[in-house]
C-alpha positions, 0 to 999 in steps of 0.5 A, a space after each residue: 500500500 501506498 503511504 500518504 504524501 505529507 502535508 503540503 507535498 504533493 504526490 507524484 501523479 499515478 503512471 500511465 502503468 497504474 491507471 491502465 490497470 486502474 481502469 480494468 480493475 472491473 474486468 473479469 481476467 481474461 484466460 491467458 496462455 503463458 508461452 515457454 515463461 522459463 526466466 526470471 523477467 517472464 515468469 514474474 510478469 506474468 504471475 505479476 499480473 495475475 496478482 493485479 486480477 489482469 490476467 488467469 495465466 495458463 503456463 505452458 513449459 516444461 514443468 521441471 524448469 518452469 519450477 526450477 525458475 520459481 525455485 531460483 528467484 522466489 516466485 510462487 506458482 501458487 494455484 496457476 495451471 500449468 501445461 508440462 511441454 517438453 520444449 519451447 517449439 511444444 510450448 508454442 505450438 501447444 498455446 496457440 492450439 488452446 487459443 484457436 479451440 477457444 480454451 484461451 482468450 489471449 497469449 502472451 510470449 515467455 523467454 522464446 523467440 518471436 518468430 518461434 512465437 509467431 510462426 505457431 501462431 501462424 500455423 494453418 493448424 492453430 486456426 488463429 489467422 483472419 483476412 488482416 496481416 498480423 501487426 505489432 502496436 506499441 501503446 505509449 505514454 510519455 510526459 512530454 505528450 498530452 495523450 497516450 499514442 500509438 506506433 506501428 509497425 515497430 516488431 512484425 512487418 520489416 518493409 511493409 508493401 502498400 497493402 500491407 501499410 493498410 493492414 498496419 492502420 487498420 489494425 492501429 485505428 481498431 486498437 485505438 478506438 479499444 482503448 477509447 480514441 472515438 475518432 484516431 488521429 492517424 499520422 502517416 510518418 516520413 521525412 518530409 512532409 510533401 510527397 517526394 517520388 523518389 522517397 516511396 514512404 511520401 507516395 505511400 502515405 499519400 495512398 493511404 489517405 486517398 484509401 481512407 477518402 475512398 471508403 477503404 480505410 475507416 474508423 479514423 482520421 488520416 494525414 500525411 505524409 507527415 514528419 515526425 515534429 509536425 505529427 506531433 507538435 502543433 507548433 512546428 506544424 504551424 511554422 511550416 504552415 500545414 492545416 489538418 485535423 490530425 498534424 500536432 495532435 496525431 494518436 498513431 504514428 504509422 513508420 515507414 518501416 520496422 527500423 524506425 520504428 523500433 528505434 523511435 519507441 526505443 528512444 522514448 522508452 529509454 530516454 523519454 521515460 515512456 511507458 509502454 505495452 505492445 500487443 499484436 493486432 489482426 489474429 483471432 486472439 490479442 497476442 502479448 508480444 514483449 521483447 525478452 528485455 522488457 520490464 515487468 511493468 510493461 508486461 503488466 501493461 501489455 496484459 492489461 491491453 489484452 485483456 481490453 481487447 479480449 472483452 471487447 471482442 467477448 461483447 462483439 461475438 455476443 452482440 453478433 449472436 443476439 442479431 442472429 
């Protein structure tokens, strides 16, 4: 329990980690399996947020190191269910099969490798894919910015083609309004902010505005080709005299390519102070998708998206089945 500032102090304000877990406190917790969760930082997230009530954990390890783990830093198993694997591939493969028969509700990635991870995933067997591409979100929260913000594609897609971007905005536009942006401001970032034949990133940008013109892209606002000082500060898109309803103010921030992306969410991560949570979009299940270097905290948060992504998908599927 938190002590109480002393009079006249003021207490530091709840972090962006804190009130996200504050806000689905009154969510039920969504059923998880927890793939290959055989370190120190894996373990501990999850079973961190089963204590927060974010997530039921479903450990899928082989048993004997899942315990050896627990034994070494202190971690208590407690009641959580555990699937005993014999191996990683097992693990990844037995978890996304849970997923696909409905026995799991979201997955959330241990101490494997990502393409171990996704290739299950995948899979024509785990049944898990729809029409969308898989796409990775970072959901931050910084200071130096009035509004929790996404980046896309920083993790899956190295050098997404056109319609693979689609994809990408899609994705980010249904996770935003998720997590309550009515109307996303979408950005669509390059180096410049006029499109440029020889940069392909202009001429992409400019497509996905005209395909959210046409009907192709919807649920958002989209802009650019924007620059990374004109999506996100009116200032600067003032002195360079853009007029638009998404520059300074933009709630995604759509990369050209998955470079820039992981080094823009990586500087604000660790110079910026931001809090963060990254979370896959475009399966049948959200999916946990954490680097193996990602504190605890963040995999707390990216629990805590999944479980509102796993809710709302909940009420859809029940919605449909009430018209029917």
């Amino acid at each position: 329990m938190n002590e109480q500032a002393p009079e006249g102090v003021r207490a530091d304000p709840p972090s962006g980690v804190e009130r996200l877990i504050a806000h689905v406190k009154t969510m039920a917790p969504v059923r998880t399996a927890v793939v290959h969760p055989c370190d120190a930082l894996s373990l501990g997230g999850a079973l961190d947020a089963r204590d927060a009530g974010v997530i039921s954990p479903v450990l899928v390890a082989p048993l004997a190191k899942l315990r050896a783990v627990a034994a070494d830093t202190g971690l208590e198993l407690g009641d959580s269910e555990v699937v005993d694997v014999p191996h990683s591939h097992a693990a990844a493969a037995t978890a996304a099969r849970l997923a696909g028969k409905g026995e799991v509700q979201a997955l959330m990635k241990g101490s494997l490798h990502s393409d171990e991870y996704l290739g299950a995933i995948l899979a024509p067997e785990a049944c898990l894919r729809t029409e969308r591409r898989l796409t990775h979100c970072y959901i931050m929260q910084t200071a130096s910015y009035p509004r929790p913000f996404i980046i896309t594609d920083a993790a899956i897609n190295i050098a997404p083609t056109l319609e693979i971007k689609a994809d990408i905005v899609r994705n980010a536009i249904d996770l935003a309004r998720a997590i309550g942006i009515a109307e996303p401001k979408v950005a669509i970032l390059a180096a410049v902010e006029t499109v440029n034949p020889r940069m392909l990133s202009t001429l992409d940008a400019a497509a996905l505005c005209k395909m959210a013109d046409r009907g192709q892209i919807t649920g958002g606002v989209l802009d650019g080709p924007l620059a990374f000082d004109n999506a996100v500060s009116p200032d600067a898109a003032r002195v360079k005299g853009i007029k638009s309803a998404v520059a300074g103010q933009a709630d995604i921030l759509v990369v050209p390519d998955l470079e820039s992306g992981n080094m823009l969410a990586k500087q604000l991560e660790y110079m910026g102070q931001a809090d963060s949570a990254g979370i896959v979009m475009g399966a049948r299940v959200p999916i946990v998708l954490t680097s193996r270097s990602d504190s605890r905290r963040t995999r707390i948060a990216s629990c805590a998206i999944a479980l509102i992504l796993a809710h709302r998908q909940r009420a859809f599927v029940q919605g449909e089945g009430s018209r029917v």
